[in-house]
Residue, then its C-alpha position, 0 to 999 in steps of 0.5 A: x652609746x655601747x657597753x664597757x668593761x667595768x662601766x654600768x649598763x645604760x638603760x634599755x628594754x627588752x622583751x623575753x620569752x614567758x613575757x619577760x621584761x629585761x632591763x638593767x634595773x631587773x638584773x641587779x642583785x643577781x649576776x647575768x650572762x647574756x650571750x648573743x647568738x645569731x640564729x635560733x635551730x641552727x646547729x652551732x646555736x642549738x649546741x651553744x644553747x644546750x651548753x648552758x642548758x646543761x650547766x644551768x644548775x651551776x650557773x644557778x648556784x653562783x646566783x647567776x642567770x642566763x639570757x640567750x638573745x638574738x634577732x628571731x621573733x618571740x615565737x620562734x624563740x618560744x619554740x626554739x626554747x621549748x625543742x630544746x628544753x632551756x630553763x633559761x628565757x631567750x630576747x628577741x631583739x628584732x629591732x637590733x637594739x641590744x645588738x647596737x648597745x652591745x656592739x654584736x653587728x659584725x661584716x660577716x662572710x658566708x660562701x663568698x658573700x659578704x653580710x651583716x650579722x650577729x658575732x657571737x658574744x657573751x658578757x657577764x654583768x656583776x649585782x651592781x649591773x655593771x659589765x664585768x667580762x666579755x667574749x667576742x668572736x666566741x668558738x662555741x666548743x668550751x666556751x659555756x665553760x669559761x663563762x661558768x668559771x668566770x662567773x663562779x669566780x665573780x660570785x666569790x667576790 
């Protein structure tokens, strides 16, 4: 089973930096964002991760958090997230599961060579824990700034 456009999350676990459990359940009553990323201290992750480090304050004031998640270990994550100074927790999904519910393992080609890899995507899910929005295939340059506007908008309903 993955994820739909205007259809409530299925049941899952995760496991956040400072010890964090992630469900669905934990998500209501704010909205959430959760961005699927391929590599912790890369460059265009690292850049992805300051864009919504930057705009925290505003995704705070439309009482939406934010999740980073990708397939490092909690360590990593602690570390990559104290470096860079995010006020935001990061998932590791070590297992792919969350990759799998989201449908984020793409055919990717690096060089030449052909892998499977995290395609970076973001979903916004509304107070009910319902997906209301995704991007695929994200570009990071503006991206933090559509997800911003969309869950502004989504707060005002």
């Amino acid at each position: 089973m993955t994820v739909e456009i205007d259809k409530p999350l299925p049941d899952f676990s995760a496991v956040a930096t400072g010890e964090h459990e992630v469900t669905p359940a934990a998500l209501k009553s704010r909205q959430a964002v959760l961005y699927f990323y391929p590599k912790d201290n890369t460059p265009g992750c690292t850049t992805q991760g300051q864009g919504f480090r930057d705009q925290h304050q505003a995704f705070l004031a439309a009482d939406t958090v934010v999740y980073g998640i990708s397939r490092d270990s909690l360590r990593t994550h602690e570390n990559f997230k104290a470096k860079q100074g995010f006020p935001f927790e990061l998932i590791s999904d070590k297992d792919e599961a969350l990759c799998q519910l989201f449908d984020v393992i793409k055919l990717k080609k690096l060089y030449g060579k052909e892998y499977m890899g995290v395609d970076r995507s973001t979903f916004l899910i509304d107070r009910e824990g319902v997906l209301r929005q995704e991007w695929r295939g994200v570009k990071v340059p503006g991206h933090v700034d559509s997800v911003l506007a969309a869950a502004q908008a989504l707060a005002k309903k």
